[in-house]
N, CA, C, O and CB atoms as a CASP TS submission, in Angstrom:
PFRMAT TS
TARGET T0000
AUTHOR 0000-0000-0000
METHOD Language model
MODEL 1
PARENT N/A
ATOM      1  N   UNK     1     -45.453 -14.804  16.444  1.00  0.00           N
ATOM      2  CA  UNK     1     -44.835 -15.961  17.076  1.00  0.00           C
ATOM      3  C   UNK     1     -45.620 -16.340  18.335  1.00  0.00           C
ATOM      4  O   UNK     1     -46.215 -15.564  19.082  1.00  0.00           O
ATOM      5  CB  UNK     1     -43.351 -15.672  17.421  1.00  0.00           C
ATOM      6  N   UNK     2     -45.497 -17.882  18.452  1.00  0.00           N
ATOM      7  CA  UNK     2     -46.143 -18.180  19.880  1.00  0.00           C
ATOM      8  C   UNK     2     -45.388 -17.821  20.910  1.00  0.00           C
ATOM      9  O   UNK     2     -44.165 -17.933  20.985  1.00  0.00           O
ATOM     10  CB  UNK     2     -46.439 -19.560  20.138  1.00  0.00           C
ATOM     11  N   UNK     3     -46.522 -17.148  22.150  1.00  0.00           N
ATOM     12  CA  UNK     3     -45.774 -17.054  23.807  1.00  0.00           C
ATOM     13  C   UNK     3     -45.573 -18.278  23.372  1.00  0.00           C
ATOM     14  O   UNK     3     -46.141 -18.871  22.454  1.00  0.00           O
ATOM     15  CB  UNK     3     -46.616 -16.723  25.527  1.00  0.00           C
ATOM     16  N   UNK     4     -44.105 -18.889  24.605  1.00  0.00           N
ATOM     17  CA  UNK     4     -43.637 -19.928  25.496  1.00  0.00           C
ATOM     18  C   UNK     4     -45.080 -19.807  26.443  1.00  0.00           C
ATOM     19  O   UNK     4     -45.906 -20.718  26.387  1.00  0.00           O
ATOM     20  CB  UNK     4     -41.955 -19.576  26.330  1.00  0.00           C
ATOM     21  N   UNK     5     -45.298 -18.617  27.302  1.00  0.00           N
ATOM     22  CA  UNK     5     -46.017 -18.508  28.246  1.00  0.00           C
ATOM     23  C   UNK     5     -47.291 -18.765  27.757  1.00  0.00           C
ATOM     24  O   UNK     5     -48.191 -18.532  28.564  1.00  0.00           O
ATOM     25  CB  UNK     5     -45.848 -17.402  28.858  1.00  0.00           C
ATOM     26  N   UNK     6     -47.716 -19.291  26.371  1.00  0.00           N
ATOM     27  CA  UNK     6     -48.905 -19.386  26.500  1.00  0.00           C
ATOM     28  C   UNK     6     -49.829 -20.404  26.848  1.00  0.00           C
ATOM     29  O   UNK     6     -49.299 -21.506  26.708  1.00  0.00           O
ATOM     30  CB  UNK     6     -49.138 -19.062  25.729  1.00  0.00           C
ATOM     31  N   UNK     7     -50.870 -20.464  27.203  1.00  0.00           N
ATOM     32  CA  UNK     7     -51.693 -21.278  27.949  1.00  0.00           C
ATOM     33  C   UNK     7     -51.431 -22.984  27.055  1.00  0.00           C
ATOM     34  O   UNK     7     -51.123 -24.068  27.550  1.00  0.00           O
ATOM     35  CB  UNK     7     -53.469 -20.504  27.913  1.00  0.00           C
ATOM     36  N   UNK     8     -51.646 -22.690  25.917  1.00  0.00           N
ATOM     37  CA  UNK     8     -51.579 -24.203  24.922  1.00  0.00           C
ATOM     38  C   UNK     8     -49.780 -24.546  24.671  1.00  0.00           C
ATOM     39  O   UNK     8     -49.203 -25.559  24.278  1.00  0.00           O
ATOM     40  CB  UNK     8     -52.536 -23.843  22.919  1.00  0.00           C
ATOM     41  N   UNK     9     -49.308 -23.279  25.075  1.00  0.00           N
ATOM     42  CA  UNK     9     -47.549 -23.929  24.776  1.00  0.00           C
ATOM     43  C   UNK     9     -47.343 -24.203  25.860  1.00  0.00           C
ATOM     44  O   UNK     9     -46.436 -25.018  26.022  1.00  0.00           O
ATOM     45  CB  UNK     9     -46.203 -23.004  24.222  1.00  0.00           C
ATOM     46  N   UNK    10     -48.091 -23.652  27.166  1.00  0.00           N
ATOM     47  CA  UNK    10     -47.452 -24.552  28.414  1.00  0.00           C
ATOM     48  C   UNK    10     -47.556 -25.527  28.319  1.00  0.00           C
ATOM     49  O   UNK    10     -46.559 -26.248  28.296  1.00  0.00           O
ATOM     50  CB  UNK    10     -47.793 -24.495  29.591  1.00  0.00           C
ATOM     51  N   UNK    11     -49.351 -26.242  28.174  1.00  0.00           N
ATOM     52  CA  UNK    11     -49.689 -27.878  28.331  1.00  0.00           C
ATOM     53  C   UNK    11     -48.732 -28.132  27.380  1.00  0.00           C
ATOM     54  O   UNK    11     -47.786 -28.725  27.898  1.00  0.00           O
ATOM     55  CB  UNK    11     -51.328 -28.569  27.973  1.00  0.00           C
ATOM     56  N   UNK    12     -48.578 -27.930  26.182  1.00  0.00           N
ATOM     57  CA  UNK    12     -47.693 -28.467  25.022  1.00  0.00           C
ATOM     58  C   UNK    12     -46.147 -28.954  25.173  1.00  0.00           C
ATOM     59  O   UNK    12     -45.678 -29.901  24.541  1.00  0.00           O
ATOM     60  CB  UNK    12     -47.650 -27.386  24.048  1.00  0.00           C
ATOM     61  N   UNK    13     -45.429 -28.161  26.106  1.00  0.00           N
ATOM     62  CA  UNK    13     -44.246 -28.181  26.438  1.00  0.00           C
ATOM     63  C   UNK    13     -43.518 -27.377  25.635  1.00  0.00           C
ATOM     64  O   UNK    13     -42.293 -27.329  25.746  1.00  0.00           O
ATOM     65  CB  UNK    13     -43.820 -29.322  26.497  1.00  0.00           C
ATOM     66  N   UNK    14     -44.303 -26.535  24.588  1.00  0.00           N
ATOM     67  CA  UNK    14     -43.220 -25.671  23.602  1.00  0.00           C
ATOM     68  C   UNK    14     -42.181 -25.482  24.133  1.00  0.00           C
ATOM     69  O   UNK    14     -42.338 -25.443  25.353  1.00  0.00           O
ATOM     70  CB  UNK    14     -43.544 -24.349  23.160  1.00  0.00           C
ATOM     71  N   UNK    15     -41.067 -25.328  23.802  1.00  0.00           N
ATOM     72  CA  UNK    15     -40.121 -24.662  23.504  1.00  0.00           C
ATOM     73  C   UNK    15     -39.213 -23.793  22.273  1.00  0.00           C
ATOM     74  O   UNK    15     -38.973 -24.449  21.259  1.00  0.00           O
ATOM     75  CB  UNK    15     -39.749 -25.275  23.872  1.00  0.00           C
ATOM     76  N   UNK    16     -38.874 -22.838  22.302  1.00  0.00           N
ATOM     77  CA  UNK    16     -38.520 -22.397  20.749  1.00  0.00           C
ATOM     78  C   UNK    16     -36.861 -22.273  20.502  1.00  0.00           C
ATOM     79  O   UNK    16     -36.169 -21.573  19.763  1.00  0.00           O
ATOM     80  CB  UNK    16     -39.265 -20.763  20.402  1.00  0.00           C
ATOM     81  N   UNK    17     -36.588 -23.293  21.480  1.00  0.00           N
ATOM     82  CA  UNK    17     -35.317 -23.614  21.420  1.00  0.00           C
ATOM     83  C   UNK    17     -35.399 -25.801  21.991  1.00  0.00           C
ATOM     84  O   UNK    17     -35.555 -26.442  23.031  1.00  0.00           O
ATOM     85  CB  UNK    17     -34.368 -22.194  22.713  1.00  0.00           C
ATOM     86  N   UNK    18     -35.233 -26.021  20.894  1.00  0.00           N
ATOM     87  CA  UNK    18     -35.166 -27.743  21.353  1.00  0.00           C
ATOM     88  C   UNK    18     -34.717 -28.332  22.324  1.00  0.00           C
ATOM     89  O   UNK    18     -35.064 -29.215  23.109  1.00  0.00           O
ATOM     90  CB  UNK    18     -34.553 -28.485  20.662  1.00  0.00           C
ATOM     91  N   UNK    19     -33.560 -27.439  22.063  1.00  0.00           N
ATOM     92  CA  UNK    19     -32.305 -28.540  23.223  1.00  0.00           C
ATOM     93  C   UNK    19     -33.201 -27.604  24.697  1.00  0.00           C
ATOM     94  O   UNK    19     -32.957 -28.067  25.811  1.00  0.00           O
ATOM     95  CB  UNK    19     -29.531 -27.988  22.975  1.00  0.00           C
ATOM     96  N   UNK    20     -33.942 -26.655  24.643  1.00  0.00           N
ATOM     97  CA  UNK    20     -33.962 -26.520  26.555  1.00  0.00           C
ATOM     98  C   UNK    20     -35.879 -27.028  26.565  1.00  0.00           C
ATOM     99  O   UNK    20     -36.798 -26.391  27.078  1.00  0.00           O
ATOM    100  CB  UNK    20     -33.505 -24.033  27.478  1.00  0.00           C
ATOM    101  N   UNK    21     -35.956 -28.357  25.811  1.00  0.00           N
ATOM    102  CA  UNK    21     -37.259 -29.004  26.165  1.00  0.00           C
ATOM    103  C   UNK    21     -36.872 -29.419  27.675  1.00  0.00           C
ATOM    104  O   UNK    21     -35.697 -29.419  28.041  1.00  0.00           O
ATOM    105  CB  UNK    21     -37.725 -30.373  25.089  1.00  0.00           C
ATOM    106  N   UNK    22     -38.039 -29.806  28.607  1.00  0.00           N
ATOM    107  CA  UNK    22     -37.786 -30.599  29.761  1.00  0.00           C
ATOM    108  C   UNK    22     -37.852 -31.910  29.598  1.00  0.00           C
ATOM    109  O   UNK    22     -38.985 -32.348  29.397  1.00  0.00           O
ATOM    110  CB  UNK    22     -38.564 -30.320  30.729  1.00  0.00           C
ATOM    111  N   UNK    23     -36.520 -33.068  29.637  1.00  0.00           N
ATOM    112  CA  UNK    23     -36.649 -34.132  29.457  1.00  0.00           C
ATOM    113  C   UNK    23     -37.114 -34.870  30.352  1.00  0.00           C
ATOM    114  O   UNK    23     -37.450 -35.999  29.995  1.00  0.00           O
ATOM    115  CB  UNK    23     -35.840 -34.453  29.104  1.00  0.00           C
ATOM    116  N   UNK    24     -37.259 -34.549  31.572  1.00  0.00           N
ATOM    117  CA  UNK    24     -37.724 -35.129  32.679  1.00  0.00           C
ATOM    118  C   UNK    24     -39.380 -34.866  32.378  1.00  0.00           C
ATOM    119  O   UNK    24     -39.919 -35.953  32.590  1.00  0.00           O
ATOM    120  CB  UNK    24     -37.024 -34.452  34.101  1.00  0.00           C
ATOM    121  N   UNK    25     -39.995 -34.269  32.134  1.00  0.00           N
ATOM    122  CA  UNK    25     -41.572 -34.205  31.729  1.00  0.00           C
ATOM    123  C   UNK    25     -41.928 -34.403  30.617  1.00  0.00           C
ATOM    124  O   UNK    25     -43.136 -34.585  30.470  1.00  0.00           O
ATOM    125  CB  UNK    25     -42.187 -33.124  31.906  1.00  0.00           C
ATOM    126  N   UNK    26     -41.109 -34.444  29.494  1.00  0.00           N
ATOM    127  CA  UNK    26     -41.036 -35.149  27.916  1.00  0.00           C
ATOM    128  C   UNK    26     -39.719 -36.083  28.015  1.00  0.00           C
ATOM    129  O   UNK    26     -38.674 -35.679  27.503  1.00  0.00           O
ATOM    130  CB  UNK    26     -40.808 -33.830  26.466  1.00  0.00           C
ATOM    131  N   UNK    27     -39.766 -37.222  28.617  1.00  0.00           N
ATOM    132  CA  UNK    27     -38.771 -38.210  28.485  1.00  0.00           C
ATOM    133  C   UNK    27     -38.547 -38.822  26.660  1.00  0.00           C
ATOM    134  O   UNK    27     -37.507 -39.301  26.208  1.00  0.00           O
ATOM    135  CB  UNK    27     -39.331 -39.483  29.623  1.00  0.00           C
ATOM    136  N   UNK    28     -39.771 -38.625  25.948  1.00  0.00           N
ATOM    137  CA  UNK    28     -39.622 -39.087  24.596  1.00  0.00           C
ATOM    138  C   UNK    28     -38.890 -37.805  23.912  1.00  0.00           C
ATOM    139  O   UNK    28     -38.336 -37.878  22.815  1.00  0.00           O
ATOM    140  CB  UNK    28     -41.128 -39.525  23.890  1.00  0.00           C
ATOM    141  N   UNK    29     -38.926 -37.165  24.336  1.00  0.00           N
ATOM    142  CA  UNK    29     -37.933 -35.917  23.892  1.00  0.00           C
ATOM    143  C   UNK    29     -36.555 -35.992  23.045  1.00  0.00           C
ATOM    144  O   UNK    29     -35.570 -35.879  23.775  1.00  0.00           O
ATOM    145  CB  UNK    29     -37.478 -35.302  25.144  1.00  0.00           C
ATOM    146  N   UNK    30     -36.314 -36.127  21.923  1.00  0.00           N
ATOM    147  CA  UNK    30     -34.637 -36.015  20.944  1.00  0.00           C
ATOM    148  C   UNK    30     -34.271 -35.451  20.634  1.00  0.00           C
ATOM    149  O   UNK    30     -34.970 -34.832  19.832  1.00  0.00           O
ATOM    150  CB  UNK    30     -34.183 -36.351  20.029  1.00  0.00           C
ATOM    151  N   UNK    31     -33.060 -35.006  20.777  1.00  0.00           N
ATOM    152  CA  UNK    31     -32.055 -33.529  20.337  1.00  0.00           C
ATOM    153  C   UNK    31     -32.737 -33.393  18.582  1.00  0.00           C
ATOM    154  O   UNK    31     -32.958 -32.286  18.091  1.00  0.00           O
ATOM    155  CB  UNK    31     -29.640 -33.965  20.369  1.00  0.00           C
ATOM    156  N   UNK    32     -32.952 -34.483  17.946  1.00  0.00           N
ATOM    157  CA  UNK    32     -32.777 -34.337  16.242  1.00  0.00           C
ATOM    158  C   UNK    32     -34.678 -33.928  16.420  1.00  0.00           C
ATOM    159  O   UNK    32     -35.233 -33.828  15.326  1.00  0.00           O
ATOM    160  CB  UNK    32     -32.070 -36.345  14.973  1.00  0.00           C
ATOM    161  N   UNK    33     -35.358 -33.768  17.332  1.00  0.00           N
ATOM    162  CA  UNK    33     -36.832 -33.452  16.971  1.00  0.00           C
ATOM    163  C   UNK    33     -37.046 -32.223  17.063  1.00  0.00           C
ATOM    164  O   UNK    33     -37.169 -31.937  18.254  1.00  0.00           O
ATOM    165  CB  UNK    33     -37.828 -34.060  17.732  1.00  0.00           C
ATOM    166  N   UNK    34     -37.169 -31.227  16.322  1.00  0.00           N
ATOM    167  CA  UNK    34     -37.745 -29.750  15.971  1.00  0.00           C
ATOM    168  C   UNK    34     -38.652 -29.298  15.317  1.00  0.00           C
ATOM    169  O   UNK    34     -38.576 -29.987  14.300  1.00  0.00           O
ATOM    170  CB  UNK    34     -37.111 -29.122  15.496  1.00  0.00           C
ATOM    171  N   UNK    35     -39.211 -28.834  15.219  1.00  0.00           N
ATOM    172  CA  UNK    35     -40.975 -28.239  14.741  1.00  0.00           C
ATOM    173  C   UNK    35     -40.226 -28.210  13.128  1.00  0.00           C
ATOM    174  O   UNK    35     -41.008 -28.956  12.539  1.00  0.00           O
ATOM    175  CB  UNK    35     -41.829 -26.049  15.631  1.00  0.00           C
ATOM    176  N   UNK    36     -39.509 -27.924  12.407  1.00  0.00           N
ATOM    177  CA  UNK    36     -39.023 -27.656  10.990  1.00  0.00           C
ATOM    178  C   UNK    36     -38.969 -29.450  10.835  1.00  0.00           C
ATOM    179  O   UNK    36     -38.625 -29.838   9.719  1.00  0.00           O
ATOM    180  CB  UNK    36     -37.271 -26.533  10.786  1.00  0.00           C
ATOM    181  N   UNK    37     -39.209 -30.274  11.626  1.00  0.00           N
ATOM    182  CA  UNK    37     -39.202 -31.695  10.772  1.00  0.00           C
ATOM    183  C   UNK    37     -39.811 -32.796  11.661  1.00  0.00           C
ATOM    184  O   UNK    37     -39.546 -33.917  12.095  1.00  0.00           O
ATOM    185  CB  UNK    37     -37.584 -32.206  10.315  1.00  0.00           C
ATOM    186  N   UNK    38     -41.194 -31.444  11.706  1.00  0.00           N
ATOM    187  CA  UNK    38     -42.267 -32.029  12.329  1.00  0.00           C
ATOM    188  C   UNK    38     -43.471 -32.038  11.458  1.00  0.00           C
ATOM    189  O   UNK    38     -43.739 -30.948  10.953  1.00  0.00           O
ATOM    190  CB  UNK    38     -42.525 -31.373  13.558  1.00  0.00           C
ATOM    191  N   UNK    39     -44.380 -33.195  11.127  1.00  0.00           N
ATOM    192  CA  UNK    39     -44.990 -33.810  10.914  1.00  0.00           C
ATOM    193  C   UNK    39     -46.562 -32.776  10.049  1.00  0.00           C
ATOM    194  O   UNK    39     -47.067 -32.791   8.926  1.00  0.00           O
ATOM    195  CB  UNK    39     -44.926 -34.606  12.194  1.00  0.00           C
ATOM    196  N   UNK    40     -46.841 -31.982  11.381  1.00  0.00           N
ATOM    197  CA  UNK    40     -47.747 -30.777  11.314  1.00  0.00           C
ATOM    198  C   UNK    40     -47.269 -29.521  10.967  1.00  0.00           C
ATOM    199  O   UNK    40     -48.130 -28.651  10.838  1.00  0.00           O
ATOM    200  CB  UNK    40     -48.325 -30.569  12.463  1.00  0.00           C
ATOM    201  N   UNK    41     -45.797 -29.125  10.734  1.00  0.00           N
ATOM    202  CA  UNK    41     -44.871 -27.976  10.638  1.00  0.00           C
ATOM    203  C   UNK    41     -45.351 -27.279   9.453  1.00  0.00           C
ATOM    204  O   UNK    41     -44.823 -27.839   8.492  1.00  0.00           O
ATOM    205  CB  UNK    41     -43.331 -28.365  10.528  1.00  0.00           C
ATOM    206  N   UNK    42     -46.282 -26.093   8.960  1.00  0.00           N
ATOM    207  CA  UNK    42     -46.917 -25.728   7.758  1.00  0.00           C
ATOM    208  C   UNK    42     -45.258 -24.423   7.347  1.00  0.00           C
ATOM    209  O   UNK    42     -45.359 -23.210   7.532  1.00  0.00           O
ATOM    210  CB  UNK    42     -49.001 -24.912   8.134  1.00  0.00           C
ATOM    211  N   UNK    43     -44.350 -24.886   6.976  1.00  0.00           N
ATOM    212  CA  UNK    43     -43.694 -24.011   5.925  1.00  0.00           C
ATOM    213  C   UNK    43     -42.009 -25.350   6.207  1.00  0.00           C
ATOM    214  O   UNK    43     -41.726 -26.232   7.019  1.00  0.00           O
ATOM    215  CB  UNK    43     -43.555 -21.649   6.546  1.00  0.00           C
ATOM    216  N   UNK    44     -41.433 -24.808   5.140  1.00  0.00           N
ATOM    217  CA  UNK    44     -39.905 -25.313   4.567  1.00  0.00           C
ATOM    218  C   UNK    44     -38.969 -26.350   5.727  1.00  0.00           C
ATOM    219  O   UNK    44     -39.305 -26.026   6.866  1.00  0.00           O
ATOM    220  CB  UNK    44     -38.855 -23.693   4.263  1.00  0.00           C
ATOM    221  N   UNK    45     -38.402 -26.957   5.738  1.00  0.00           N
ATOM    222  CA  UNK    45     -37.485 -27.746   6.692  1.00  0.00           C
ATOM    223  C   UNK    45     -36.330 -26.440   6.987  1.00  0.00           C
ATOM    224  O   UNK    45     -36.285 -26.154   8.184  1.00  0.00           O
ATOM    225  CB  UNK    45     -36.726 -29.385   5.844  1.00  0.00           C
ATOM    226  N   UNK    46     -35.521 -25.719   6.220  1.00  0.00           N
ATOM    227  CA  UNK    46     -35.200 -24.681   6.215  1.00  0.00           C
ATOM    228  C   UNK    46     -35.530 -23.438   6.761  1.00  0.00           C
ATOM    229  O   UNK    46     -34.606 -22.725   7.152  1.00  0.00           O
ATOM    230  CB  UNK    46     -35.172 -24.663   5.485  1.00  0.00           C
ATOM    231  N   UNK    47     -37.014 -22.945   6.884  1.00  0.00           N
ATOM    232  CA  UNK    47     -37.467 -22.414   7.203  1.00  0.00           C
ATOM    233  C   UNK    47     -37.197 -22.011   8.636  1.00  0.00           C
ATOM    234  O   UNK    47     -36.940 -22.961   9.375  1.00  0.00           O
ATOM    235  CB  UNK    47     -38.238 -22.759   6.799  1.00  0.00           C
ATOM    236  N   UNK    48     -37.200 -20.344   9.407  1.00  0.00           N
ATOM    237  CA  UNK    48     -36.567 -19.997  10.542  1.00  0.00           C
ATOM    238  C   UNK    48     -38.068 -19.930  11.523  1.00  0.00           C
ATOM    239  O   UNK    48     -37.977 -19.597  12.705  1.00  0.00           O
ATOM    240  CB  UNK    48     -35.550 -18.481  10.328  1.00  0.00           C
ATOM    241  N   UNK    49     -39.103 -20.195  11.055  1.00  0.00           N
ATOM    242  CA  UNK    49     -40.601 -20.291  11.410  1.00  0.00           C
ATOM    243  C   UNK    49     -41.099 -20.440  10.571  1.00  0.00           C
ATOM    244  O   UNK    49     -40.719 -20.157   9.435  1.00  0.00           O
ATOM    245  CB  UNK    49     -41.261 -19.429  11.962  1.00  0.00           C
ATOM    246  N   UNK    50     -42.767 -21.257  11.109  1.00  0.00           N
ATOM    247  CA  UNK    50     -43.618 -21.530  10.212  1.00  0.00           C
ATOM    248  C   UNK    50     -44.916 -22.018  11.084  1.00  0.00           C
ATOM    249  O   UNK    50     -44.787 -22.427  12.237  1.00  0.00           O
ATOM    250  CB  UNK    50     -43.007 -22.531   9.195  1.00  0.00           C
ATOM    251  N   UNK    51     -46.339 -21.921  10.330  1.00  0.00           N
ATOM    252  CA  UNK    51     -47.273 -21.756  11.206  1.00  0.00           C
ATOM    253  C   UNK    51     -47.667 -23.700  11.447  1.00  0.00           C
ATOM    254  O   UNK    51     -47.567 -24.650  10.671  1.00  0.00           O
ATOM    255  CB  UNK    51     -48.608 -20.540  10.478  1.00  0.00           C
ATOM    256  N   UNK    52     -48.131 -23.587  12.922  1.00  0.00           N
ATOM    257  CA  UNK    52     -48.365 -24.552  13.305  1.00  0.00           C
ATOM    258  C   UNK    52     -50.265 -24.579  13.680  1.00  0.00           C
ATOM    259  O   UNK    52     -50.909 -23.664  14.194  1.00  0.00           O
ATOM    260  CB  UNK    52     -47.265 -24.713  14.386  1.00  0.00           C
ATOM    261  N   UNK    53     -50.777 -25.922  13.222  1.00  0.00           N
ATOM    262  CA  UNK    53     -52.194 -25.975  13.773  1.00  0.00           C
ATOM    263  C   UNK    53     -52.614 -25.733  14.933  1.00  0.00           C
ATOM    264  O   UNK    53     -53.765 -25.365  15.169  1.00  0.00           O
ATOM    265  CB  UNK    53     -52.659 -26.960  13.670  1.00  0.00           C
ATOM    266  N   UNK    54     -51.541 -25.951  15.971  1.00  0.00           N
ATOM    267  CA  UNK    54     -52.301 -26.235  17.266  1.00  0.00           C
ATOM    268  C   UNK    54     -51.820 -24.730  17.853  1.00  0.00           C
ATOM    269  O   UNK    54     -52.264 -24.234  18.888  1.00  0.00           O
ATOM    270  CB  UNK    54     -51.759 -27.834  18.271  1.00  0.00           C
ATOM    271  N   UNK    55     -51.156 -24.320  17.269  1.00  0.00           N
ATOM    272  CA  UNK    55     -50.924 -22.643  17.579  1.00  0.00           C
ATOM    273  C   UNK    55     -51.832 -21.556  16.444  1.00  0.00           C
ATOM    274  O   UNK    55     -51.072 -20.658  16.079  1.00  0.00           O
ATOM    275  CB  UNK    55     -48.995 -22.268  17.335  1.00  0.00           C
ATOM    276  N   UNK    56     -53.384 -21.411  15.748  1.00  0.00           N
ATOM    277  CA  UNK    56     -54.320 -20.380  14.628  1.00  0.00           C
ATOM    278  C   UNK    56     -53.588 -19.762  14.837  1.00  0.00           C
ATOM    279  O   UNK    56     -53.292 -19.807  16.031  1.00  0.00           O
ATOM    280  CB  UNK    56     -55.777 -19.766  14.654  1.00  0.00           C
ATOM    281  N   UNK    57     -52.883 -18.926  14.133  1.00  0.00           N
ATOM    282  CA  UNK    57     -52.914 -17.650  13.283  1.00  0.00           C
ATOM    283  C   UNK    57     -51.246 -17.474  14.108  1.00  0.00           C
ATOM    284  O   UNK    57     -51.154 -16.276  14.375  1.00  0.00           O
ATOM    285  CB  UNK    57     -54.536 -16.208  13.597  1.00  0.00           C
ATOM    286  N   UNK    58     -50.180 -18.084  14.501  1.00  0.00           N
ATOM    287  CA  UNK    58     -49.314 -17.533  15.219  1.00  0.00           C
ATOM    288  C   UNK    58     -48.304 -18.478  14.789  1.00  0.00           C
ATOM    289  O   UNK    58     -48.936 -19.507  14.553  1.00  0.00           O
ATOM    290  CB  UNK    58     -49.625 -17.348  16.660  1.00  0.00           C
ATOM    291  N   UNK    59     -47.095 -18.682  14.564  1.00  0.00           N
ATOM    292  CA  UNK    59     -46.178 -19.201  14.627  1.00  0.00           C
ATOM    293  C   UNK    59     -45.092 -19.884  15.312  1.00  0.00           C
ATOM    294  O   UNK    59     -44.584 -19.041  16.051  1.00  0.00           O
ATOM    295  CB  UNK    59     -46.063 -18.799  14.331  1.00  0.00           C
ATOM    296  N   UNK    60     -44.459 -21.038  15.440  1.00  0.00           N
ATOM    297  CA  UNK    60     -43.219 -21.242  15.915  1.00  0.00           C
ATOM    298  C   UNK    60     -41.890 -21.726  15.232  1.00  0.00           C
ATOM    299  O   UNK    60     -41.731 -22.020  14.047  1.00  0.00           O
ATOM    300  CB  UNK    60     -43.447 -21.957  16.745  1.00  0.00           C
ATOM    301  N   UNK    61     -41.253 -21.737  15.942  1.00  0.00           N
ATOM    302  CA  UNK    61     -39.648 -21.346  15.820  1.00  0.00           C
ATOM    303  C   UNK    61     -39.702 -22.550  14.789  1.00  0.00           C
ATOM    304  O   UNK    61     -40.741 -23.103  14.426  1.00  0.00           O
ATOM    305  CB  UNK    61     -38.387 -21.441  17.423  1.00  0.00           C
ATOM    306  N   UNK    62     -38.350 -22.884  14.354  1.00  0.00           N
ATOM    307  CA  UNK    62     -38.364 -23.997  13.257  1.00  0.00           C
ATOM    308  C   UNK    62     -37.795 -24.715  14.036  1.00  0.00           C
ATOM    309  O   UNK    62     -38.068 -25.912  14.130  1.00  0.00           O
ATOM    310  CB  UNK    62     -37.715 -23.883  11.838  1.00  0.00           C
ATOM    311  N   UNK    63     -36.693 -23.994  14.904  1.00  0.00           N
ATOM    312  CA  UNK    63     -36.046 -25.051  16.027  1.00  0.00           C
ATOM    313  C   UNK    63     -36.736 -25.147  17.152  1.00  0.00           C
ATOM    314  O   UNK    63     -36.052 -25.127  18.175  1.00  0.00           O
ATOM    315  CB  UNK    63     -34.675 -24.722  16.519  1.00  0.00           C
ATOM    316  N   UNK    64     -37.797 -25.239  17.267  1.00  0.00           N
ATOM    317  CA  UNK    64     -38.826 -25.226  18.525  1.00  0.00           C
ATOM    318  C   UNK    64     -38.908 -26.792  18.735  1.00  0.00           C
ATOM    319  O   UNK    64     -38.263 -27.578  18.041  1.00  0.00           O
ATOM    320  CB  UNK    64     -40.515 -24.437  18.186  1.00  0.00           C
ATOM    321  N   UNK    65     -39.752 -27.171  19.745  1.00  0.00           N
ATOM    322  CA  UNK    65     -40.465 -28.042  19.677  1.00  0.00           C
ATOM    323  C   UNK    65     -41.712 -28.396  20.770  1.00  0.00           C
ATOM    324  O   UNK    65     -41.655 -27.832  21.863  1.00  0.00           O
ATOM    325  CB  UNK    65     -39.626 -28.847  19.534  1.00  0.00           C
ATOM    326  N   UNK    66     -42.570 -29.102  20.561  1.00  0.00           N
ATOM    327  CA  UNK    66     -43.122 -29.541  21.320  1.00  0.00           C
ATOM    328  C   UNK    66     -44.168 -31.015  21.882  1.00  0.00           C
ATOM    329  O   UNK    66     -44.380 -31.785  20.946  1.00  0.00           O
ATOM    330  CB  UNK    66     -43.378 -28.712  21.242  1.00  0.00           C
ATOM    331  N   UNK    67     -44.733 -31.409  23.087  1.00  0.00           N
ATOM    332  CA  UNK    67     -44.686 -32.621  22.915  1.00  0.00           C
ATOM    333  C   UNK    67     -45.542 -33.362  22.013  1.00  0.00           C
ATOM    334  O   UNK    67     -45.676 -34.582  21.913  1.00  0.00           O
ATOM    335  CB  UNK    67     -44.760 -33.020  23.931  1.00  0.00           C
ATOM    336  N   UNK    68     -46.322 -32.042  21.114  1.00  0.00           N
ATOM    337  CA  UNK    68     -47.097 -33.121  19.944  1.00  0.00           C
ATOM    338  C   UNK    68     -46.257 -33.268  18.895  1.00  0.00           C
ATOM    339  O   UNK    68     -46.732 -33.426  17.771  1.00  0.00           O
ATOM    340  CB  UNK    68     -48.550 -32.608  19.252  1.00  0.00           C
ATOM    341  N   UNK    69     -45.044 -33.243  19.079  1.00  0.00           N
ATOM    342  CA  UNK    69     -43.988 -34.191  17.223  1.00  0.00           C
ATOM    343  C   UNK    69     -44.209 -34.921  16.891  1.00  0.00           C
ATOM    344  O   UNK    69     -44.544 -35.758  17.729  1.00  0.00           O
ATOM    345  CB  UNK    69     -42.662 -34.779  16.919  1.00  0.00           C
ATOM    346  N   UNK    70     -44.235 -35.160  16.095  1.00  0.00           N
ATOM    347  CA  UNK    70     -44.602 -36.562  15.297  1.00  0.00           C
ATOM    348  C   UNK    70     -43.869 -36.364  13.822  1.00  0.00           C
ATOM    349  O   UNK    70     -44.135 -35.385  13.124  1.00  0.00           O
ATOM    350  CB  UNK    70     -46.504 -36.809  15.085  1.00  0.00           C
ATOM    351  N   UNK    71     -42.967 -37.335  13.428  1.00  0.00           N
ATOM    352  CA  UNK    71     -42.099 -37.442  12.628  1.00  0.00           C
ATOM    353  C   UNK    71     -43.035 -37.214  11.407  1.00  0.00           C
ATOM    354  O   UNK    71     -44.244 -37.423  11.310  1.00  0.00           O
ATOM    355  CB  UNK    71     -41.282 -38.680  12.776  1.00  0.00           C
ATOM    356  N   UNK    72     -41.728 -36.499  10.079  1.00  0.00           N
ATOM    357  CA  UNK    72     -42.827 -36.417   9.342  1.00  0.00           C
ATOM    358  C   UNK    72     -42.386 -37.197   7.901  1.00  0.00           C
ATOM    359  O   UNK    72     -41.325 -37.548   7.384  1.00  0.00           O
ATOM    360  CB  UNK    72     -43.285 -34.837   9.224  1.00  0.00           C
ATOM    361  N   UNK    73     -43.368 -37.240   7.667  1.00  0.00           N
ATOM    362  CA  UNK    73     -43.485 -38.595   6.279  1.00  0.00           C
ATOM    363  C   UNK    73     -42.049 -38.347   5.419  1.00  0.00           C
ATOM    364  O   UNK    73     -41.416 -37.298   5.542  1.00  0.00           O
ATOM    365  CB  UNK    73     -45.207 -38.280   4.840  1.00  0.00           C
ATOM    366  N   UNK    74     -41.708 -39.221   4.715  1.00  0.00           N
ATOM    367  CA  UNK    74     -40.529 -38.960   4.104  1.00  0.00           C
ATOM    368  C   UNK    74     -40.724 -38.937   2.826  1.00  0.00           C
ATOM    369  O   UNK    74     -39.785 -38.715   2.062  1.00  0.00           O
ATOM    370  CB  UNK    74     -39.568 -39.770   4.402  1.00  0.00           C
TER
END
């Protein structure tokens, strides 16, 4: 799993809990946006983790998020 503390989840804004993103430094920030129905999210909508690109070889939360979301195709 990814640190929070890590150097690319700081700039990123990770969080591996959604709801405690900082909305004041991610104002585009939405309760309904989580890494499980995110765009780049490599495993299941279901899924309790799954590996992300901008995190090689490490994982985040499914309810994570961070400020690269980007909705994902339907």
């Amino acid at each position: 799993m990814v640190d929070a503390k890590d150097a690319t989840a700081v700039a990123l804004g990770y969080v591996a809990d959604s709801s405690k993103a900082d909305t004041k430094k991610f104002p585009k920030h939405e309760a309904t946006q989580n890494c499980n129905n995110c765009a780049i999210f490599q495993g299941k909508a279901a899924d309790a983790a799954g590996g992300c690109p901008l995190f090689a070889g490490k994982q985040v939360a499914g309810k994570g998020w961070c400020s690269a979301w980007a909705k994902k195709a339907a």
